[in-house]
N, CA, C and O atoms as a CHARMM CRD file, in Angstrom:
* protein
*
  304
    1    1 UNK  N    -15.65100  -7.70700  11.23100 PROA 1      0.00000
    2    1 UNK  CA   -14.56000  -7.54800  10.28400 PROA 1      0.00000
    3    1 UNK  C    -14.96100  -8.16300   8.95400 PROA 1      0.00000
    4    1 UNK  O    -15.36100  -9.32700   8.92700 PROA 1      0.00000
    5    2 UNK  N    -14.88800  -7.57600   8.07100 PROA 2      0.00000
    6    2 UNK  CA   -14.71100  -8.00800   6.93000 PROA 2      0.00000
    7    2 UNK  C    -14.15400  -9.00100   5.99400 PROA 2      0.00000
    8    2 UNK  O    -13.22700  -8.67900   5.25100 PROA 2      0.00000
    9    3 UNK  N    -14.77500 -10.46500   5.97800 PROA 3      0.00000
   10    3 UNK  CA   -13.33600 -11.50500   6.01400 PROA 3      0.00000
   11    3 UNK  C    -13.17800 -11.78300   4.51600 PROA 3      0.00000
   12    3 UNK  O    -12.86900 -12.92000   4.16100 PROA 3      0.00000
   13    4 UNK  N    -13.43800 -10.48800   3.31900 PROA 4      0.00000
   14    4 UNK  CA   -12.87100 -10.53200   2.02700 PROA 4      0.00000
   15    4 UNK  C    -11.00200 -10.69600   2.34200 PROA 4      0.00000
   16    4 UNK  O    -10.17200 -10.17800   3.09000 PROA 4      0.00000
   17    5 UNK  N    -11.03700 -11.90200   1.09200 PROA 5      0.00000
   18    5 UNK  CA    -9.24700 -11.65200   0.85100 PROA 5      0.00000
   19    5 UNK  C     -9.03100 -10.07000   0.22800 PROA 5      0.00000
   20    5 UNK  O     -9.67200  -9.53700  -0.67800 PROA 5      0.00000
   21    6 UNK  N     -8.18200  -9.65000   0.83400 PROA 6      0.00000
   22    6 UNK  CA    -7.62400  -8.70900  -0.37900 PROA 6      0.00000
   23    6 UNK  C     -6.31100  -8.90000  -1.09200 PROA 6      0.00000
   24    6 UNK  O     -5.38100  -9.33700  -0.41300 PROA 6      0.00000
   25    7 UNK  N     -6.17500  -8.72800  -1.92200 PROA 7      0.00000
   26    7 UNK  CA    -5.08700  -8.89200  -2.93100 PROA 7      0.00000
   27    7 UNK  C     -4.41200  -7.44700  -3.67300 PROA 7      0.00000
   28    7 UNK  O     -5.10800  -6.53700  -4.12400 PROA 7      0.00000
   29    8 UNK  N     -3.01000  -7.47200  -3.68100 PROA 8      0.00000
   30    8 UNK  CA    -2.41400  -6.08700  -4.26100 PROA 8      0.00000
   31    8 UNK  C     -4.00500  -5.25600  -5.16200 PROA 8      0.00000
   32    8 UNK  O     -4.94100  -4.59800  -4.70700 PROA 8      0.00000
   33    9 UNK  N     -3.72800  -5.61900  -6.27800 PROA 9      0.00000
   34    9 UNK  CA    -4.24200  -4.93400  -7.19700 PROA 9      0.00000
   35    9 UNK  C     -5.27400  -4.45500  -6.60600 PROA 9      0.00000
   36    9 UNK  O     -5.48400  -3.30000  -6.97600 PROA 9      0.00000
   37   10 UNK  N     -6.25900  -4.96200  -5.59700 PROA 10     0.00000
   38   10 UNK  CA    -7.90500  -4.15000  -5.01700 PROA 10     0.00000
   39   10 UNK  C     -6.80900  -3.56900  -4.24200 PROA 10     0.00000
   40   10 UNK  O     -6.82400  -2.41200  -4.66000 PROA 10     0.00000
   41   11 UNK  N     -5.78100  -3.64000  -3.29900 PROA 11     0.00000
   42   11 UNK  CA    -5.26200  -2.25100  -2.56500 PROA 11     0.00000
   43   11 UNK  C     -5.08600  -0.96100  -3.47400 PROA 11     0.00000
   44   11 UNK  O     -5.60000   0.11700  -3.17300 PROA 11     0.00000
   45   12 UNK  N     -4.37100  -1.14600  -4.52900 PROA 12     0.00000
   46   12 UNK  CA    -4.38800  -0.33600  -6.03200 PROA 12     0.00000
   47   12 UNK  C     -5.82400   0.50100  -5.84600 PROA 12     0.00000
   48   12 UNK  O     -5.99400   1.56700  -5.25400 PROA 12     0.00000
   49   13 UNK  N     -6.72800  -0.26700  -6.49100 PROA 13     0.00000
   50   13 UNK  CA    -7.92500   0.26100  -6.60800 PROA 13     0.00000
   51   13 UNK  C     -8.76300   1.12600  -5.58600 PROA 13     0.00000
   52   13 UNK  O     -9.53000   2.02500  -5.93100 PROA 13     0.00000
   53   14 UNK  N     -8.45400   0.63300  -3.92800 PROA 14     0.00000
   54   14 UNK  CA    -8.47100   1.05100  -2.97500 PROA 14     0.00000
   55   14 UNK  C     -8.02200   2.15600  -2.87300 PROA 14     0.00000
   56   14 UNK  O     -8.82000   3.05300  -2.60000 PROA 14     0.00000
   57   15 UNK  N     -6.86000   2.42500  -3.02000 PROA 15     0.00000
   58   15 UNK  CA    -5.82200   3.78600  -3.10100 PROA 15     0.00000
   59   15 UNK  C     -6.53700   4.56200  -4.37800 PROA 15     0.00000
   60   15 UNK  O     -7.12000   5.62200  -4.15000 PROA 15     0.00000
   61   16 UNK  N     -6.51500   4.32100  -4.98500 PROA 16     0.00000
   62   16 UNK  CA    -6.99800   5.56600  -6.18500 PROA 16     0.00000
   63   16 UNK  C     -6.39000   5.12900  -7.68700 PROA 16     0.00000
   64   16 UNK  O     -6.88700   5.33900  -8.79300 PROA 16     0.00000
   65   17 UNK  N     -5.29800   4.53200  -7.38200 PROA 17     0.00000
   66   17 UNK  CA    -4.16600   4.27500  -7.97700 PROA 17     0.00000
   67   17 UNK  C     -4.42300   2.86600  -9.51600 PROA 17     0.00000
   68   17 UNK  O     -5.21100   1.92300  -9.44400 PROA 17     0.00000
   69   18 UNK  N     -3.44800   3.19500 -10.79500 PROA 18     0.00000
   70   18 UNK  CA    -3.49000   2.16900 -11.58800 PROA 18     0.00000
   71   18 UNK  C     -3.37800   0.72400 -10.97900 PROA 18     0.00000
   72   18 UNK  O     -2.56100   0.46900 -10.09500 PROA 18     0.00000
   73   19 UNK  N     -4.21500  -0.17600 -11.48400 PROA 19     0.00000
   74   19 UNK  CA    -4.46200  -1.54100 -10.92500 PROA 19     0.00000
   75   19 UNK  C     -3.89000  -2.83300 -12.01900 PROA 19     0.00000
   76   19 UNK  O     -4.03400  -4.01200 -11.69700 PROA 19     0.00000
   77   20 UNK  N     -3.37000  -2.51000 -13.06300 PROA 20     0.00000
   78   20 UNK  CA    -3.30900  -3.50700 -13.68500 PROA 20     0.00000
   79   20 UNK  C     -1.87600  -3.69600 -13.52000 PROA 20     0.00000
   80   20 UNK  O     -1.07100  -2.99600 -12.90600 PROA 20     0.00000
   81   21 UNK  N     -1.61800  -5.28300 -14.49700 PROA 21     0.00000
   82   21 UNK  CA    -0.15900  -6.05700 -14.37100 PROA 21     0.00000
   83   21 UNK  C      1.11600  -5.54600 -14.53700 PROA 21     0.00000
   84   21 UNK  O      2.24300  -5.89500 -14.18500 PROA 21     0.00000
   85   22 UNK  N      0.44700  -4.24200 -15.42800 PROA 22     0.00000
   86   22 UNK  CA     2.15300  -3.14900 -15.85800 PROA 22     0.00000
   87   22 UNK  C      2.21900  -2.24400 -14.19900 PROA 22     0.00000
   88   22 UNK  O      3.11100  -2.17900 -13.35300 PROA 22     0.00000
   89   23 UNK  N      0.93200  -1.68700 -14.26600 PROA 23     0.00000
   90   23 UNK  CA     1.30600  -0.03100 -13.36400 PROA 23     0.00000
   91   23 UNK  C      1.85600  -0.88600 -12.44600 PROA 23     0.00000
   92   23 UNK  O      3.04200  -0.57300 -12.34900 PROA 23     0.00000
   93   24 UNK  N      1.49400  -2.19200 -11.42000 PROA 24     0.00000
   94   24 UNK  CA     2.19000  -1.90700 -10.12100 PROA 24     0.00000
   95   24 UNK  C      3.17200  -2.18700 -10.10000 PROA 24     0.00000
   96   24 UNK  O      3.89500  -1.33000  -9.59300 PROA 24     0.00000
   97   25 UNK  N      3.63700  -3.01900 -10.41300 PROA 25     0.00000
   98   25 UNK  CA     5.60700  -3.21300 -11.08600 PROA 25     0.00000
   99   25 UNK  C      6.19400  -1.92400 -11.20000 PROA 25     0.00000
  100   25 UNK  O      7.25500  -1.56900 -10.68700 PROA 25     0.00000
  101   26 UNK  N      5.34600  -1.17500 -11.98500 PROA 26     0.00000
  102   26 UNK  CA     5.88500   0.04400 -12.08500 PROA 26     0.00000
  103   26 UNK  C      6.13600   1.00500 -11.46300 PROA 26     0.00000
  104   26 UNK  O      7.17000   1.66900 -11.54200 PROA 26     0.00000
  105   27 UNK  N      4.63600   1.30800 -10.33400 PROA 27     0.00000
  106   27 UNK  CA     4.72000   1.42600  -9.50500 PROA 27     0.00000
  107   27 UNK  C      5.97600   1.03900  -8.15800 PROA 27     0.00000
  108   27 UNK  O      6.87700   1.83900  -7.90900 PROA 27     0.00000
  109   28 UNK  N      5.90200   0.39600  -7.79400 PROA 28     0.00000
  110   28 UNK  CA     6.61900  -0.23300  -7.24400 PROA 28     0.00000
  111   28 UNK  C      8.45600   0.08800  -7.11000 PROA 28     0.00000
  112   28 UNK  O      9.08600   0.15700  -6.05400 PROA 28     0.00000
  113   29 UNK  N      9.04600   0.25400  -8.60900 PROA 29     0.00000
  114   29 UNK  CA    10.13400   0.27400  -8.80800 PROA 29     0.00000
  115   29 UNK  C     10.44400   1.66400  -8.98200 PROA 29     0.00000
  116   29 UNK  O     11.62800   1.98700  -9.07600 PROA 29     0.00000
  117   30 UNK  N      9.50200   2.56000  -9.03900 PROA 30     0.00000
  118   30 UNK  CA     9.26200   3.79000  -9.18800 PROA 30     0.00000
  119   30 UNK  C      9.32800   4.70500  -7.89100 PROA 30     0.00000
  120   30 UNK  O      9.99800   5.73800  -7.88500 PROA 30     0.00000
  121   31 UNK  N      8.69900   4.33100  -6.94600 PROA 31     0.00000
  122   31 UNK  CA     8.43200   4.70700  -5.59100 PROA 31     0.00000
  123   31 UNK  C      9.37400   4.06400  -4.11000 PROA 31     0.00000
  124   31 UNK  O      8.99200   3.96400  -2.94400 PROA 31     0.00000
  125   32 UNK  N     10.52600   3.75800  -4.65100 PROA 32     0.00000
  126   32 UNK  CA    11.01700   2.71500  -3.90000 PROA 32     0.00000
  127   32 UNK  C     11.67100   3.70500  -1.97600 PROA 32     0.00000
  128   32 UNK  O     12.21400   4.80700  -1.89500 PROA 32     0.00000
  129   33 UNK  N     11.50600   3.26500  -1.43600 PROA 33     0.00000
  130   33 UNK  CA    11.70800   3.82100  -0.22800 PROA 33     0.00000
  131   33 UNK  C     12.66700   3.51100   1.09000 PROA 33     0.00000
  132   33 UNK  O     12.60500   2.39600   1.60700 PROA 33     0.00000
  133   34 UNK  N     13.32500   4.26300   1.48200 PROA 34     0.00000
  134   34 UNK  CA    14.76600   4.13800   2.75900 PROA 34     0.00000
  135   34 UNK  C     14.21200   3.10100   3.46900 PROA 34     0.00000
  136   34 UNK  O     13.00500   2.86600   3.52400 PROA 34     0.00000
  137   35 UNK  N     15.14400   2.43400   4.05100 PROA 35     0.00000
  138   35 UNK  CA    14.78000   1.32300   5.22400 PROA 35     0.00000
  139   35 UNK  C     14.06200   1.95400   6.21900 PROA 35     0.00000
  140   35 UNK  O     13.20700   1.30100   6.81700 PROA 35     0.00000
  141   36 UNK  N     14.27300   3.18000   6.51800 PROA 36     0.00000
  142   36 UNK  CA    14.00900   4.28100   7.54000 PROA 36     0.00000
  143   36 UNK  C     12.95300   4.84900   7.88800 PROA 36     0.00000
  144   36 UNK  O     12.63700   5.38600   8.95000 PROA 36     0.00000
  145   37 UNK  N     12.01500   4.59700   6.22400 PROA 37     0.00000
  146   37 UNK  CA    10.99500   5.46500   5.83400 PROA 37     0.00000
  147   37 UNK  C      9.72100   4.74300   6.04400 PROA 37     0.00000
  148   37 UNK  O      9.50100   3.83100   5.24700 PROA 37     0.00000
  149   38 UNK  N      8.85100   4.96900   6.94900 PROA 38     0.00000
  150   38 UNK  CA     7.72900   4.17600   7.44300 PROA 38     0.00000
  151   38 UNK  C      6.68500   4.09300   5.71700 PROA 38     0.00000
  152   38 UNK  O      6.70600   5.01800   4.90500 PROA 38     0.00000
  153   39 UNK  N      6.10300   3.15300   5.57400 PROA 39     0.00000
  154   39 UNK  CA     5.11000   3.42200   4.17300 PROA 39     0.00000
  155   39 UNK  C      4.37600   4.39300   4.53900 PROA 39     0.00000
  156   39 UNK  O      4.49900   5.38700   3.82400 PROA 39     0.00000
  157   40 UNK  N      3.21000   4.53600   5.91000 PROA 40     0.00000
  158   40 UNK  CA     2.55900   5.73000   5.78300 PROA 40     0.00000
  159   40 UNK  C      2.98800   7.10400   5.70700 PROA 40     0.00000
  160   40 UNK  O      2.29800   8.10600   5.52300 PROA 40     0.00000
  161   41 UNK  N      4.50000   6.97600   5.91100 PROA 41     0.00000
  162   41 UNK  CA     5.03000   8.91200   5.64300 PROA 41     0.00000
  163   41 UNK  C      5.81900   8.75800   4.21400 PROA 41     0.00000
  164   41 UNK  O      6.54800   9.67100   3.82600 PROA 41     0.00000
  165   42 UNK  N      5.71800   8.08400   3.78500 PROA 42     0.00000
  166   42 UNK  CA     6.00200   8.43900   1.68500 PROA 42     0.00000
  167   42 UNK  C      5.45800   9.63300   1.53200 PROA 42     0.00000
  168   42 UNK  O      4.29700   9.87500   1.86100 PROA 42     0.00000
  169   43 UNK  N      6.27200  10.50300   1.00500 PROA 43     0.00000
  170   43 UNK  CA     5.59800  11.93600   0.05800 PROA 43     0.00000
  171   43 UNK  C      5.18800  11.72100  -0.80100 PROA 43     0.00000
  172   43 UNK  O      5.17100  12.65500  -1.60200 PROA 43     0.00000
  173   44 UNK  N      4.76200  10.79300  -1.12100 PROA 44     0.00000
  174   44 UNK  CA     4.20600  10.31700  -2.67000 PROA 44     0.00000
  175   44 UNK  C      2.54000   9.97800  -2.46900 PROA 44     0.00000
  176   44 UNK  O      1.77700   9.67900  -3.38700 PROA 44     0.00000
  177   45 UNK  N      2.24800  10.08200  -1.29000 PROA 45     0.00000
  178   45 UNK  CA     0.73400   9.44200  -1.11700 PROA 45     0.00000
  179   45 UNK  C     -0.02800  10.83300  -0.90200 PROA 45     0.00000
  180   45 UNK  O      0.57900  11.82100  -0.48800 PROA 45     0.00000
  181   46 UNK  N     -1.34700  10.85300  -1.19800 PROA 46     0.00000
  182   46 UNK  CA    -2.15700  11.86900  -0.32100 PROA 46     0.00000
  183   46 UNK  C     -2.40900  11.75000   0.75700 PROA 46     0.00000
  184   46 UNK  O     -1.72000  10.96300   1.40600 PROA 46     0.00000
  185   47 UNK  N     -3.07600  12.19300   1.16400 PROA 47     0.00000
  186   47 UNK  CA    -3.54200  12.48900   2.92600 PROA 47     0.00000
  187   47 UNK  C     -4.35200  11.21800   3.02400 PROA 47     0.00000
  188   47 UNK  O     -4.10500  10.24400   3.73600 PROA 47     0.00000
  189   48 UNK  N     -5.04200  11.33500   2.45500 PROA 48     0.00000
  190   48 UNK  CA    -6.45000  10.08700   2.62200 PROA 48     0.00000
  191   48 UNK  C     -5.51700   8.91000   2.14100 PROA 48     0.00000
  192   48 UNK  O     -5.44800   8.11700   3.08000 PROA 48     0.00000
  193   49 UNK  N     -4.73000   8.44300   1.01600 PROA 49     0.00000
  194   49 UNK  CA    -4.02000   7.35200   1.22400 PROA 49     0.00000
  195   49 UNK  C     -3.19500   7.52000   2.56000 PROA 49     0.00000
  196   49 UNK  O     -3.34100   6.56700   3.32500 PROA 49     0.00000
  197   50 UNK  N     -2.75800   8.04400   2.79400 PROA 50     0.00000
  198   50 UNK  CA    -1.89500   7.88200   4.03600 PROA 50     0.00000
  199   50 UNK  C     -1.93300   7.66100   5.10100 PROA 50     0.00000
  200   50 UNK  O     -1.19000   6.99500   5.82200 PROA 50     0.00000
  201   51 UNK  N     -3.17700   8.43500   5.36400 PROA 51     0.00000
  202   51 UNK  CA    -4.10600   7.76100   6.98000 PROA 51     0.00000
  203   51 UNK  C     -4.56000   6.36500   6.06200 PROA 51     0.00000
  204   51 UNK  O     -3.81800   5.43300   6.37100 PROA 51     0.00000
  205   52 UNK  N     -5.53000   5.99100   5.06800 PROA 52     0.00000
  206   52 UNK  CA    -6.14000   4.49100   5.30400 PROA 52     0.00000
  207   52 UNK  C     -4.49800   3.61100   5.24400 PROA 52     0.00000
  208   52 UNK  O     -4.52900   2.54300   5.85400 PROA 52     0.00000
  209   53 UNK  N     -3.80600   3.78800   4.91200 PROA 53     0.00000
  210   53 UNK  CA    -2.86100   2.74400   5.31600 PROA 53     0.00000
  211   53 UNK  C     -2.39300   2.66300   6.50400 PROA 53     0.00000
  212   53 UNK  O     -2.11200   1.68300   7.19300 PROA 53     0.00000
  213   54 UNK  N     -2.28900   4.46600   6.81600 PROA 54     0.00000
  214   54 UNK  CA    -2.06700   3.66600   8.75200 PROA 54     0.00000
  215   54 UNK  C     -3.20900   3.24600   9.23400 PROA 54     0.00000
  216   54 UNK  O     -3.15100   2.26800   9.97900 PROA 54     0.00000
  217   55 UNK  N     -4.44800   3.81000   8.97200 PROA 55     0.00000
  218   55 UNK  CA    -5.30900   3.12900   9.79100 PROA 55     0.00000
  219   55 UNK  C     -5.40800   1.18200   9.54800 PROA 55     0.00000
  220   55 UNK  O     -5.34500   0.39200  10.49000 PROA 55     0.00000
  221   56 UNK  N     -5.51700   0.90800   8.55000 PROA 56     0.00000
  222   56 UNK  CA    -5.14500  -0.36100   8.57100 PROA 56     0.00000
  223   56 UNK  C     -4.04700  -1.29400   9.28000 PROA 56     0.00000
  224   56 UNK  O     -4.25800  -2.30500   9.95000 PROA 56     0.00000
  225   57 UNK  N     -2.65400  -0.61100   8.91400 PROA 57     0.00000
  226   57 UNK  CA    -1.78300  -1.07100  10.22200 PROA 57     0.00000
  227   57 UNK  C     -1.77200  -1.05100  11.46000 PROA 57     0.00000
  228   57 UNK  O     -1.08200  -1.80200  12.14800 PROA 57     0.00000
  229   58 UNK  N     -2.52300  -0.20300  11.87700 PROA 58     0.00000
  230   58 UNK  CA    -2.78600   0.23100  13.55100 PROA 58     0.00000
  231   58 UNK  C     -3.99800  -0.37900  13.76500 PROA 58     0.00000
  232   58 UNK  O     -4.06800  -0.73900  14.94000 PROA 58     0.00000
  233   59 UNK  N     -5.00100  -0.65500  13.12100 PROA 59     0.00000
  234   59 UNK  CA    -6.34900  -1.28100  13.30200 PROA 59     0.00000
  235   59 UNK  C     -5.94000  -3.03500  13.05700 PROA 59     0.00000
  236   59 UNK  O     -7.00000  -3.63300  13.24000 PROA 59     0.00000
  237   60 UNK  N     -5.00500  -3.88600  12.77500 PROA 60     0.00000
  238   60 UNK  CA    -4.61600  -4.99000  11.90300 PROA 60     0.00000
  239   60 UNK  C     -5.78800  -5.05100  11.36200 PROA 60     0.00000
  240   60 UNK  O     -6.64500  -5.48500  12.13200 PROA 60     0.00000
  241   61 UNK  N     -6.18600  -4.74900  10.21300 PROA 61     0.00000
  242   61 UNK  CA    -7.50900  -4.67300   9.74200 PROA 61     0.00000
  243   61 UNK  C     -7.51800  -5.54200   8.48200 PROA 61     0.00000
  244   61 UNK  O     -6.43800  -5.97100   8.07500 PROA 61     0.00000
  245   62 UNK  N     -8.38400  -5.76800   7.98400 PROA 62     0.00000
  246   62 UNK  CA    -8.28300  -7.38400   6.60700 PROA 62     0.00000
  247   62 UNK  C     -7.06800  -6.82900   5.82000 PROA 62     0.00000
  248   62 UNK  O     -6.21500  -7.57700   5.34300 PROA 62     0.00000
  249   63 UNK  N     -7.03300  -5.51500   5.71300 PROA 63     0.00000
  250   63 UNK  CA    -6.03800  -4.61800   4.69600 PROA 63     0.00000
  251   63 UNK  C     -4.55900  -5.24400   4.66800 PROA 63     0.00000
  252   63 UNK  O     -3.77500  -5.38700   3.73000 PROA 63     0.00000
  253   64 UNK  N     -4.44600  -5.61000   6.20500 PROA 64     0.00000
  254   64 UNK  CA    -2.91300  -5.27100   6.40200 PROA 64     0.00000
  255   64 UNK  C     -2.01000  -6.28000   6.49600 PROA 64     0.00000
  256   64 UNK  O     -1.04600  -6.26300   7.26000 PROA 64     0.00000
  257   65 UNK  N     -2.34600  -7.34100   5.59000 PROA 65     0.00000
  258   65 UNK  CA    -1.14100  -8.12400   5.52700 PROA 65     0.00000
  259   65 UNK  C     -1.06300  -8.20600   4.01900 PROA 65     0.00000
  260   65 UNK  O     -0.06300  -8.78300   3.59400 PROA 65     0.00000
  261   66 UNK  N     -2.32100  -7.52600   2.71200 PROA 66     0.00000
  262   66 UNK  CA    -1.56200  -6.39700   1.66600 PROA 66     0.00000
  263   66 UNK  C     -0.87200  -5.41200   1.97200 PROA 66     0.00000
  264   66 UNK  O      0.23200  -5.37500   1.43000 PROA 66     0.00000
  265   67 UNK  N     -1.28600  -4.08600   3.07600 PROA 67     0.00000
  266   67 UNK  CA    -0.61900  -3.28200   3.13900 PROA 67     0.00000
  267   67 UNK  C      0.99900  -3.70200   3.40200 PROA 67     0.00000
  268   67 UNK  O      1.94200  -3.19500   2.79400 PROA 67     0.00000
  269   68 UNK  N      1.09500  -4.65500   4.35700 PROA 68     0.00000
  270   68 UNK  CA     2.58700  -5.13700   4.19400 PROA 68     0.00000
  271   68 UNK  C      3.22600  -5.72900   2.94200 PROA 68     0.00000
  272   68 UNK  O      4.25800  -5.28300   2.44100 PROA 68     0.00000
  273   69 UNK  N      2.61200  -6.65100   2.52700 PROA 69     0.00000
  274   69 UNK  CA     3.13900  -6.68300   1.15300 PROA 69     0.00000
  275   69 UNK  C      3.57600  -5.40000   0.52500 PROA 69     0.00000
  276   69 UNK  O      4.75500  -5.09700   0.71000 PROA 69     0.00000
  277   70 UNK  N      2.69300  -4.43800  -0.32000 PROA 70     0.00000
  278   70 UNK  CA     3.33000  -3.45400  -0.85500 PROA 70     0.00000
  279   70 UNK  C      4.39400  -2.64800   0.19200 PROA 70     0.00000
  280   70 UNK  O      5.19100  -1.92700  -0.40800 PROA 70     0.00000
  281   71 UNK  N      4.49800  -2.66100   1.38200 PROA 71     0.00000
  282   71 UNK  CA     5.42300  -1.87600   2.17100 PROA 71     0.00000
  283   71 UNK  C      6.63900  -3.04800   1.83600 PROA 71     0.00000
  284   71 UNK  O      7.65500  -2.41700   1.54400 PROA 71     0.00000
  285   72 UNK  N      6.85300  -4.27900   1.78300 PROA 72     0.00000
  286   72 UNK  CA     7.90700  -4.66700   1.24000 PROA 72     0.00000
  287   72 UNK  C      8.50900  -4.60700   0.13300 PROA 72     0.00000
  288   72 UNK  O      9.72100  -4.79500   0.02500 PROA 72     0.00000
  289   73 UNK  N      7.60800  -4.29300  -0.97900 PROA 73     0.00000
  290   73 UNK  CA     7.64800  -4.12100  -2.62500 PROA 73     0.00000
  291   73 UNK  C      8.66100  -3.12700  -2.35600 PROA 73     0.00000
  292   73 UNK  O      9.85500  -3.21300  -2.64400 PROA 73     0.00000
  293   74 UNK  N      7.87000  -1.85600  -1.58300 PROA 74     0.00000
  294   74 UNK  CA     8.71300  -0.68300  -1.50600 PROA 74     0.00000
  295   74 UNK  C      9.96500  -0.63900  -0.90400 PROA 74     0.00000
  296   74 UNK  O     10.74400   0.22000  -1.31700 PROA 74     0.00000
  297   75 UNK  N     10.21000  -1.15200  -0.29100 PROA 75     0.00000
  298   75 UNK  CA    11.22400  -1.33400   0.55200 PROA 75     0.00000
  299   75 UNK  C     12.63700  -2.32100  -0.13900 PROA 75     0.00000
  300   75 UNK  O     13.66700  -2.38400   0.53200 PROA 75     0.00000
  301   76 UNK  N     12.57300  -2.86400  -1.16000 PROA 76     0.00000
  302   76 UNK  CA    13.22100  -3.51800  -1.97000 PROA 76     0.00000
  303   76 UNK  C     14.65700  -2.90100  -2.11500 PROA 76     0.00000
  304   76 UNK  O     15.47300  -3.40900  -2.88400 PROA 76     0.00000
């Protein structure tokens, strides 16, 4: 396993997605999602974001206690 920290912004970068101090706020408040709505089934992601975030949650992989973070951002 990979024992880099990861931190929001490299998940950003990871994803494809803007990385700096404005986009993910923006992000974030932009994309906001049902209590209901698992993060990996957002219509807002591609395919390839969507599997590496489940695969990270299903693998507990270094990813996924960012990937939870932003799944709480969203979930706000």
């Amino acid at each position: 396993m990979d024992a880099n920290f990861h931190t929001l912004e490299n998940l950003f970068l990871q994803l494809g997605l803007d990385n700096d101090d404005k986009a993910i706020p923006l992000f974030t408040q932009t994309h906001q999602l049902p209590a209901d709505r698992r993060i990996e089934e957002a219509d807002f992601w591609s395919d390839s974001q969507a599997a590496f975030i489940k695969e990270c949650l299903a693998e507990d992989s270094d990813w996924a206690e960012v990937v939870d973070q932003l799944n709480a951002l969203l979930h706000e």
